[in-house]
Chimera marker file (.cmm) of the C-alpha trace (Angstrom):
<marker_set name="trace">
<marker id="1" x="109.464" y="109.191" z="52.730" r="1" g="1" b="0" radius="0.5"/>
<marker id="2" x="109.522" y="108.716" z="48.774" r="1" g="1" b="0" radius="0.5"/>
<marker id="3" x="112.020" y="106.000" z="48.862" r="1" g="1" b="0" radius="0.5"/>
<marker id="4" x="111.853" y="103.501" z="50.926" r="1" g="1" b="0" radius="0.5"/>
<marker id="5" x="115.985" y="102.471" z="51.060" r="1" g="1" b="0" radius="0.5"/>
<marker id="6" x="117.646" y="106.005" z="51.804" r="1" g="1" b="0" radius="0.5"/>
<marker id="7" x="117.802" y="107.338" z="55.529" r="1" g="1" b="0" radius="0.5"/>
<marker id="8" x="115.776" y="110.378" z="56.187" r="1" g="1" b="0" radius="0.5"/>
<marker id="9" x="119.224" y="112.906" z="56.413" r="1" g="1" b="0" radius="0.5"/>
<marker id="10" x="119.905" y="111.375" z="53.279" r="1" g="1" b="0" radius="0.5"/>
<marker id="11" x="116.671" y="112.133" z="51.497" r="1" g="1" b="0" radius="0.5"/>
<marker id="12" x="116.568" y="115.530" z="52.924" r="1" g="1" b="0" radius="0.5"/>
<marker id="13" x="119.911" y="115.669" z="51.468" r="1" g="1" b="0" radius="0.5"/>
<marker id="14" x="119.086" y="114.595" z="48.116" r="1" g="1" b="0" radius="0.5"/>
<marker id="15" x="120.165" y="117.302" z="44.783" r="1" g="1" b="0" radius="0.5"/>
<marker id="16" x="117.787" y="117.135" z="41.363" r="1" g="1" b="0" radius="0.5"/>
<marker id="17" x="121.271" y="116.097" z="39.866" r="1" g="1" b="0" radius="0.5"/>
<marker id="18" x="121.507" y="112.921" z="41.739" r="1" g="1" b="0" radius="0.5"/>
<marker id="19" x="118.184" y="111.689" z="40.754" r="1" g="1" b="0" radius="0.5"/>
<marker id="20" x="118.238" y="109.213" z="37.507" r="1" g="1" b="0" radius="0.5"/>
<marker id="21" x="114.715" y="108.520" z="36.098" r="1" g="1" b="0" radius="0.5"/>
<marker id="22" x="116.218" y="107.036" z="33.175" r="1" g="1" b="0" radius="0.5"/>
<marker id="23" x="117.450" y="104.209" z="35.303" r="1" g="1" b="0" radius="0.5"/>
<marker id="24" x="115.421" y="105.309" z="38.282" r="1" g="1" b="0" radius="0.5"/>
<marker id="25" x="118.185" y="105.280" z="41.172" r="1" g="1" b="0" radius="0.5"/>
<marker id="26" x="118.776" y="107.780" z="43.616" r="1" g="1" b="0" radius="0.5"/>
<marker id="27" x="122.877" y="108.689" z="43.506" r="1" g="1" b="0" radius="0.5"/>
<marker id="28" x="123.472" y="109.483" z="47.697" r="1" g="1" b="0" radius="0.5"/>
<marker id="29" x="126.317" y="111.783" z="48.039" r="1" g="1" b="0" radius="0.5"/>
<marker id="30" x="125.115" y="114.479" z="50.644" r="1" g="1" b="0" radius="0.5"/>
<marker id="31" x="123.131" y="114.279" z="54.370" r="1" g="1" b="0" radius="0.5"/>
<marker id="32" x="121.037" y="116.648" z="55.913" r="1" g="1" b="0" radius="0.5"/>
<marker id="33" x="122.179" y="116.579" z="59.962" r="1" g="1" b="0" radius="0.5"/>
<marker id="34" x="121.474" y="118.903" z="62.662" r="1" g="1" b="0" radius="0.5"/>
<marker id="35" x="124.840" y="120.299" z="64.247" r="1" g="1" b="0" radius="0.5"/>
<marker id="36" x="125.835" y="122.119" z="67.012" r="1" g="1" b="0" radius="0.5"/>
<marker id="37" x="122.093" y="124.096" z="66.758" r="1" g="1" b="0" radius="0.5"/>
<marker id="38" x="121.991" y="124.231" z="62.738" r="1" g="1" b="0" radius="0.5"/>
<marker id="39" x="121.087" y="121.882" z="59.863" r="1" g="1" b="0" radius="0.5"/>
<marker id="40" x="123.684" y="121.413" z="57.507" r="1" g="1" b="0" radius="0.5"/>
<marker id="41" x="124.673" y="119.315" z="54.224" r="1" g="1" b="0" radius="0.5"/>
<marker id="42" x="127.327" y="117.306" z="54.768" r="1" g="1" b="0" radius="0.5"/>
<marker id="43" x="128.890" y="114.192" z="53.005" r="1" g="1" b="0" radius="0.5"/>
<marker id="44" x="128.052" y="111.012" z="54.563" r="1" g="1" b="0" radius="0.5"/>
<marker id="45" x="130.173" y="109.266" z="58.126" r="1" g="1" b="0" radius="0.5"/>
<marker id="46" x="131.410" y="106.617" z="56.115" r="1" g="1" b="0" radius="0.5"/>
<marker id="47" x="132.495" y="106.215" z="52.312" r="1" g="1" b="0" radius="0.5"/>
<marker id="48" x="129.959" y="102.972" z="52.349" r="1" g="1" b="0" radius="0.5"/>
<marker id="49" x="127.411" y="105.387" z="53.166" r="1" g="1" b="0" radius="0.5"/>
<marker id="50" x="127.687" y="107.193" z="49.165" r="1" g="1" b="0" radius="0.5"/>
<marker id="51" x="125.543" y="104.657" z="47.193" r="1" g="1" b="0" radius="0.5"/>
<marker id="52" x="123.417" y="104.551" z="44.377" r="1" g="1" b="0" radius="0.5"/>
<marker id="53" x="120.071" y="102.917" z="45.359" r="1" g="1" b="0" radius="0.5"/>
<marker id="54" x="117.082" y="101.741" z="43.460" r="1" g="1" b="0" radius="0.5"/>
<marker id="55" x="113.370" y="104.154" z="43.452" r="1" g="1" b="0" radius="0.5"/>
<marker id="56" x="110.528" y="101.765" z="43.609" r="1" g="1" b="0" radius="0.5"/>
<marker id="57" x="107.942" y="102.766" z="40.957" r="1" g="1" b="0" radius="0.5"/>
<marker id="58" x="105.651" y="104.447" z="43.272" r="1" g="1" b="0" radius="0.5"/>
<marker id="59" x="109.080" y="106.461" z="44.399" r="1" g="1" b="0" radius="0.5"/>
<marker id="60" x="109.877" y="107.177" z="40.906" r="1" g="1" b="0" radius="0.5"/>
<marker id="61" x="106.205" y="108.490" z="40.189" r="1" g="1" b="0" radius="0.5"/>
<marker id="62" x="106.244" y="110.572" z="43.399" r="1" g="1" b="0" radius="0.5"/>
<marker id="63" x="109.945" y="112.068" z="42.357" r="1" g="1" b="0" radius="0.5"/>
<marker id="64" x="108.018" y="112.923" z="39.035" r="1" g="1" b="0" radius="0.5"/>
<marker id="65" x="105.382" y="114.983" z="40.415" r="1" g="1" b="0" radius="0.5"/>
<marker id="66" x="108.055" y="117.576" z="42.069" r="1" g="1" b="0" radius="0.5"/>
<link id1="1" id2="2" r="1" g="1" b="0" radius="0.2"/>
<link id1="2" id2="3" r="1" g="1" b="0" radius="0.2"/>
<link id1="3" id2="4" r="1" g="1" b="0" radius="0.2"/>
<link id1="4" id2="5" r="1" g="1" b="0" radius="0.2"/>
<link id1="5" id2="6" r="1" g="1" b="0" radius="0.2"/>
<link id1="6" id2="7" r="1" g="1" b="0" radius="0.2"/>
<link id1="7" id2="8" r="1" g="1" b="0" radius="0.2"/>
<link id1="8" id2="9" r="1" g="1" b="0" radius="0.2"/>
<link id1="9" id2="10" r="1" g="1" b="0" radius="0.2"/>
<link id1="10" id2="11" r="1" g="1" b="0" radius="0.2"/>
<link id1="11" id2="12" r="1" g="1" b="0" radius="0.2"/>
<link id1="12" id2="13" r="1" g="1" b="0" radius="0.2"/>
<link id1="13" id2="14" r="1" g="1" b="0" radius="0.2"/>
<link id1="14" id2="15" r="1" g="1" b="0" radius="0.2"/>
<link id1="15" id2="16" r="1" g="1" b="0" radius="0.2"/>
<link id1="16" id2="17" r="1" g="1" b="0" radius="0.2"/>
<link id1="17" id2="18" r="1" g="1" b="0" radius="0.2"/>
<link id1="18" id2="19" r="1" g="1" b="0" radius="0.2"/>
<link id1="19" id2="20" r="1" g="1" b="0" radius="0.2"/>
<link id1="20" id2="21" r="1" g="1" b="0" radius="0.2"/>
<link id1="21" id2="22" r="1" g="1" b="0" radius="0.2"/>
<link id1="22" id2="23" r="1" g="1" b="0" radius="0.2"/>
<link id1="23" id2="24" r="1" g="1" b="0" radius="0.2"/>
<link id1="24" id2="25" r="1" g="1" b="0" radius="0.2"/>
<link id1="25" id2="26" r="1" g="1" b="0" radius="0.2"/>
<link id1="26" id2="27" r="1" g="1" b="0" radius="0.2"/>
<link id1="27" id2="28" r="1" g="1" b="0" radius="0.2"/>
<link id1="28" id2="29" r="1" g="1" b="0" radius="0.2"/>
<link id1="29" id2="30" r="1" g="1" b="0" radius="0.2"/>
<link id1="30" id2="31" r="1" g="1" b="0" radius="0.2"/>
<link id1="31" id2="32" r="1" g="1" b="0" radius="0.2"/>
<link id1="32" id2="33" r="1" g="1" b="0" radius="0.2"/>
<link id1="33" id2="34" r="1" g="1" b="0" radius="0.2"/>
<link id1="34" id2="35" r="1" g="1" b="0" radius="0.2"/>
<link id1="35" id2="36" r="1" g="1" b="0" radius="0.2"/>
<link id1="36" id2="37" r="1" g="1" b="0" radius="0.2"/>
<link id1="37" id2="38" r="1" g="1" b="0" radius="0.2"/>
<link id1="38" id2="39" r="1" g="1" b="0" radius="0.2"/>
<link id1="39" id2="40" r="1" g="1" b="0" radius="0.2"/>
<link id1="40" id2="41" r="1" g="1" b="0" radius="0.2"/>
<link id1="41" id2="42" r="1" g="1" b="0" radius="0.2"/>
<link id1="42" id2="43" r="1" g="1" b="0" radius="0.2"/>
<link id1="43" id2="44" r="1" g="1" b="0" radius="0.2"/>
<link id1="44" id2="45" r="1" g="1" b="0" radius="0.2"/>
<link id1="45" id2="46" r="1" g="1" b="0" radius="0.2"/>
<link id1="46" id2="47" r="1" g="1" b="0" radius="0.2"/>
<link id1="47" id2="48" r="1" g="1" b="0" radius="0.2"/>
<link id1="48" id2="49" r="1" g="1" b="0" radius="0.2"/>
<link id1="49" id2="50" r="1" g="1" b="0" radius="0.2"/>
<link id1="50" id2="51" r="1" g="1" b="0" radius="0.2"/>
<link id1="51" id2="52" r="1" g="1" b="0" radius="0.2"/>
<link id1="52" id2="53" r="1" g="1" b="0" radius="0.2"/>
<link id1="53" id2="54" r="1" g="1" b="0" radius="0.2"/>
<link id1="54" id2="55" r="1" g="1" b="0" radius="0.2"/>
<link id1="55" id2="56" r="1" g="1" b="0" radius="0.2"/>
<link id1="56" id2="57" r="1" g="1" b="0" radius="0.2"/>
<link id1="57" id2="58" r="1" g="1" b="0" radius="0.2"/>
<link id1="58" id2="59" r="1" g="1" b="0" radius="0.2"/>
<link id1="59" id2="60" r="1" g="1" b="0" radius="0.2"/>
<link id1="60" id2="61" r="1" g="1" b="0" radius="0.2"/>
<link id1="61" id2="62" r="1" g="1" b="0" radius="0.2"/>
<link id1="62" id2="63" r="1" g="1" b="0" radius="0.2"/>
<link id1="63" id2="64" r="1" g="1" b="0" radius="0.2"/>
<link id1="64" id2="65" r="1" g="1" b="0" radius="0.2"/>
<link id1="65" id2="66" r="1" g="1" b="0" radius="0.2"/>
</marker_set>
């Protein structure tokens, strides 16, 4: 996908709120998982799963064009 570091549930999971440009990191908080025959958001299994991870530039450029 756009960034090359997050998990797909987690990019799928991804709020405009927890994207930084001006330091160009990508807050995760949320995942996008398919349960019992639904997709829902839901905060990640494990606590070292909430992160803040860098956006490459062409990441950051693609995030832009949104």
């Amino acid at each position: 996908m756009v960034c090359a570091l997050g998990k797909k549930g987690e990019i799928l999971g991804i709020e405009w709120k927890e994207l930084d440009f001006e330091n160009k990191e990508l807050n995760v908080k949320r995942t996008y998982v398919y349960v019992d025959g639904e997709f829902k958001i839901e905060a990640p299994k494990t606590p070292e799963s909430v992160r803040t991870i860098p956006m490459s530039d062409y990441a950051y450029n693609a995030w832009e064009l949104i």
